[in-house]
C-alpha positions in Angstrom: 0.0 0.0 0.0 1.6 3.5 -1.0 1.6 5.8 1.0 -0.1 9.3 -0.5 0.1 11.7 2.6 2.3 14.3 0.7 -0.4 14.8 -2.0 -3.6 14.8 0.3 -3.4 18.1 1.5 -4.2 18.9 -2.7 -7.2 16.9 -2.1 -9.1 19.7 0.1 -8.3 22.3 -1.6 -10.9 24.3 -4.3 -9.5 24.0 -7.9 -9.0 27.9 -8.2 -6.2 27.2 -5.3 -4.7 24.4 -6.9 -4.7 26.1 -10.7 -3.5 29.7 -9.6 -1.1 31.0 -12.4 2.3 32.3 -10.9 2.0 35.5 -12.3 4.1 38.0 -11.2 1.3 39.4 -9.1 0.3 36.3 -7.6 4.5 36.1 -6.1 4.7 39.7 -4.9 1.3 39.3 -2.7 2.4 36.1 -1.8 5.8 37.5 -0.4 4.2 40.4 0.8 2.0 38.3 2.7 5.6 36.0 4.5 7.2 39.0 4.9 4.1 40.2 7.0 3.6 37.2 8.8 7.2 37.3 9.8 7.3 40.2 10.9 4.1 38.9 12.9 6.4 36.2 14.6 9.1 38.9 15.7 6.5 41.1 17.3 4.9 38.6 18.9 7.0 36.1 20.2 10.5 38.3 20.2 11.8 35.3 17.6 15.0 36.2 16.0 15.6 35.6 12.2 17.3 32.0 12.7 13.9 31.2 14.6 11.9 32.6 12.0 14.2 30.8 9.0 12.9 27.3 11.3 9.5 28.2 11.3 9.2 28.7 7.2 11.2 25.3 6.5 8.9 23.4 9.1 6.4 24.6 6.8 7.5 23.6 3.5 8.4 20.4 5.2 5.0 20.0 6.4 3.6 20.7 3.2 6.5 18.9 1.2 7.9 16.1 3.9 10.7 15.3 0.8 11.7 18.4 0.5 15.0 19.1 0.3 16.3 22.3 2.3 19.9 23.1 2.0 20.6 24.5 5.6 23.7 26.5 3.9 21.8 29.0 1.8 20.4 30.7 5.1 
């Protein structure tokens, strides 16, 4: 039996989420809105950048568990 965690969360989502276009538009709103929950997370909780950098990768590797994060580029 194969395991299909990694693509279930696609299963709940509405079509128009899972179709967007990566427009230019769509990735400046998008990092406007990371950049504004960050700073959310410094306000909040006093975390530091390195905390914040932990935060986003636990994330991606909640949304992606194979993802592969090189721990150098930050």
């Amino acid at each position: 039996m194969e395991d299909h965690a990694e693509d279930s969360w696609l299963e709940t989502m509405p079509a128009e989420v899972v179709n967007i276009k990566w427009t230019d538009e769509f990735i400046a709103n998008a990092q406007h809105e990371l950049t504004a929950m960050v700073k959310d997370w410094k306000y909040d909780y006093g975390a530091d950048d390195k905390a914040c950098i932990a935060m986003l990768s636990w994330m991606i590797l909640r949304l992606k568990p194979g993802a592969d994060i090189d721990s150098n580029s930050f």
